[in-house]
C-alpha positions in Angstrom: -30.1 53.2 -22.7 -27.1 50.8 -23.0 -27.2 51.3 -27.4 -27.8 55.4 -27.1 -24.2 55.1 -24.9 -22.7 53.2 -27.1 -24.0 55.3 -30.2 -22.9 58.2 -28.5 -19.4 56.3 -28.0 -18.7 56.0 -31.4 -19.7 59.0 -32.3 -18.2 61.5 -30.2 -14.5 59.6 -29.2 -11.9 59.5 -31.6 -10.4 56.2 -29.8 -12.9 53.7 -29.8 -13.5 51.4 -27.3 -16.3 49.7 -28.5 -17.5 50.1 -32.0 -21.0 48.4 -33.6 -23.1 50.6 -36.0 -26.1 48.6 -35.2 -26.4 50.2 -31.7 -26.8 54.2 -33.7 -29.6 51.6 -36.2 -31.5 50.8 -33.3 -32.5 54.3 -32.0 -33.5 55.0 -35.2 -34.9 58.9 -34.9 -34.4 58.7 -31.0 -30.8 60.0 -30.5 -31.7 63.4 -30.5 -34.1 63.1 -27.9 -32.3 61.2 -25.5 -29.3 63.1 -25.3 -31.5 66.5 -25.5 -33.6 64.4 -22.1 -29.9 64.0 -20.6 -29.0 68.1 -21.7 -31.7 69.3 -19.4 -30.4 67.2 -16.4 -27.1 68.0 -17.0 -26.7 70.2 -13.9 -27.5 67.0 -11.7 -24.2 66.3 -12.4 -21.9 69.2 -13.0 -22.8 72.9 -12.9 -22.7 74.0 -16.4 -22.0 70.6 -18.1 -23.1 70.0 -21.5 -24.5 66.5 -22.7 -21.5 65.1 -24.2 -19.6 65.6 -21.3 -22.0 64.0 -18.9 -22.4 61.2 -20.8 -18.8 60.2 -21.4 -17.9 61.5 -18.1 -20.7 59.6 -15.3 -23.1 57.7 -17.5 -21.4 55.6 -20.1 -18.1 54.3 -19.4 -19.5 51.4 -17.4 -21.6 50.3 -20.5 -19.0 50.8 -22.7 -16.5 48.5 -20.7 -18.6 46.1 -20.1 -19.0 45.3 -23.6 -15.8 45.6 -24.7 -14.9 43.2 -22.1 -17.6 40.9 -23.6 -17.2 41.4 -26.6 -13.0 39.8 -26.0 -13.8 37.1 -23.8 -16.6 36.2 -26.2 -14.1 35.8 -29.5 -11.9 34.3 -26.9 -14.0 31.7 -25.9 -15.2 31.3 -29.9 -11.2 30.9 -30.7 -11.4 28.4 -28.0 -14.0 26.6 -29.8 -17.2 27.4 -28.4 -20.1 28.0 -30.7 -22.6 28.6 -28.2 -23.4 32.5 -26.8 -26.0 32.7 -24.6 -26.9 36.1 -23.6 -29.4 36.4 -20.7 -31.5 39.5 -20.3 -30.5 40.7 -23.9 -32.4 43.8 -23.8 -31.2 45.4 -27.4 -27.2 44.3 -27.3 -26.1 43.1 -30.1 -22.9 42.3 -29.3 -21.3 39.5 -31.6 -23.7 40.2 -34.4 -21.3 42.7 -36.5 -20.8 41.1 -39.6 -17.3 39.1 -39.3 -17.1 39.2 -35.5 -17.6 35.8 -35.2 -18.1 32.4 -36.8 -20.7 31.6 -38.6 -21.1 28.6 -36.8 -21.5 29.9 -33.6 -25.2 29.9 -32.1 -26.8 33.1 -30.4 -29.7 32.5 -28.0 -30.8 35.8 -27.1 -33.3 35.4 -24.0 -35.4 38.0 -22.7 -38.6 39.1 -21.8 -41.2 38.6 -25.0 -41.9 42.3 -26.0 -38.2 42.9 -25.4 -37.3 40.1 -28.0 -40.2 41.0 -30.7 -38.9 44.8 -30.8 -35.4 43.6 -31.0 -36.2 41.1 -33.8 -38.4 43.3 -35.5 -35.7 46.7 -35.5 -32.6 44.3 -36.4 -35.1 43.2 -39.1 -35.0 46.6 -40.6 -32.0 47.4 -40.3 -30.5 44.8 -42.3 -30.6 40.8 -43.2 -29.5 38.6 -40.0 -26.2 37.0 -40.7 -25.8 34.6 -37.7 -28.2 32.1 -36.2 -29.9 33.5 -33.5 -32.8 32.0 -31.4 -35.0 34.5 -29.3 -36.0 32.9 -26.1 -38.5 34.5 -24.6 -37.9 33.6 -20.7 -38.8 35.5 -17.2 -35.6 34.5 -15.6 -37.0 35.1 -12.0 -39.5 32.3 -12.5 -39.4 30.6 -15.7 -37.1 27.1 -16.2 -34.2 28.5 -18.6 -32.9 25.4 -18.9 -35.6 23.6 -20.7 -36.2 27.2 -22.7 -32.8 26.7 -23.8 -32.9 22.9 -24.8 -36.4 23.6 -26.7 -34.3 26.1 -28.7 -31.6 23.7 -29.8 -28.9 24.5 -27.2 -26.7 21.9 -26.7 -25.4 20.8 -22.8 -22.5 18.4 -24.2 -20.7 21.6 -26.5 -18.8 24.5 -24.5 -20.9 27.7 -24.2 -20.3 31.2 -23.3 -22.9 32.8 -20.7 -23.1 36.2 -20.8 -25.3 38.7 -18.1 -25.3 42.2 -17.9 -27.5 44.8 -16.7 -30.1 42.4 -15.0 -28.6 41.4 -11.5 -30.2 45.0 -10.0 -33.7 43.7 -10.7 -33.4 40.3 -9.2 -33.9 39.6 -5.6 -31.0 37.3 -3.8 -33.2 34.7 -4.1 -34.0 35.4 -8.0 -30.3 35.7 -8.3 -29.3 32.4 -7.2 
């Protein structure tokens, strides 16, 4: 969901927000489809409206913030000298993994559930040769001990890291949450 918004970002605004060709690489053939799905709903939300409009009007802007707004602290916090990124409940972003967004020496640990990290792995694989160092974690973060996950896949407590979680709080429970 989150990369078809941003694919559909860049392709239809002239002022980009947000702009990382890998999200259009990892639909692959599925663009089409999604925003034809979204076409035939488009009524739910305004008699008449066309996709484009329905996207960029109710359904993307949030996504599209919110990773722009990552997407700054994160190069903040890598000015500031952190070489840590720790993205929990990765799904498909791939913020930070444009070519040149950040430094090589910062770390990714991209944690997730497994099938979600070997389909990530697997489509970023085809799309072109990995540039940063990234460790897939595969972690239920409801139940499973993310610290020691981390540690096992060389995170570092005594260096600065940047946390970052989107998209997941809706399918935790309070408890799961804290």
């Amino acid at each position: 969901r989150c990369a078809f918004f941003k694919a559909h970002h860049m392709r239809t605004n002239l002022f980009k927000i947000y702009e990382d060709r890998r999200c259009e690489k990892l639909l692959f053939d599925k663009y089409d489809m999604i925003k034809g799905s979204i076409e035939q709903g488009a009524d739910f939300f305004e008699k008449g409206a066309v996709a484009d409009k329905v996207i960029n009007s109710y359904l993307a802007g949030n996504v599209i913030a919110r990773t722009a707004f990552n997407l700054n602290r994160l190069n903040n916090a890598v000015f500031l000298n952190t070489r840590q990124y720790v993205n929990l409940a990765s799904g498909l972003d791939v913020t930070g993994y444009e070519k040149g967004s950040l430094y090589r020496s910062v770390k990714i640990f991209d944690i997730d559930r497994y099938s979600m990290l070997k389909s990530k792995k697997e489509m970023l694989e085809n799309i072109e040769a990995n540039t940063y160092p990234i460790a897939y974690i595969p972690c239920d973060l409801a139940c499973d001990n993310l610290v020691l996950s981390l540690i096992t896949k060389g995170f570092y407590a005594g260096e600065k890291a940047y946390f970052a979680m989107f998209g997941i709080t809706q399918y935790l429970s309070h408890t799961e949450f804290e």
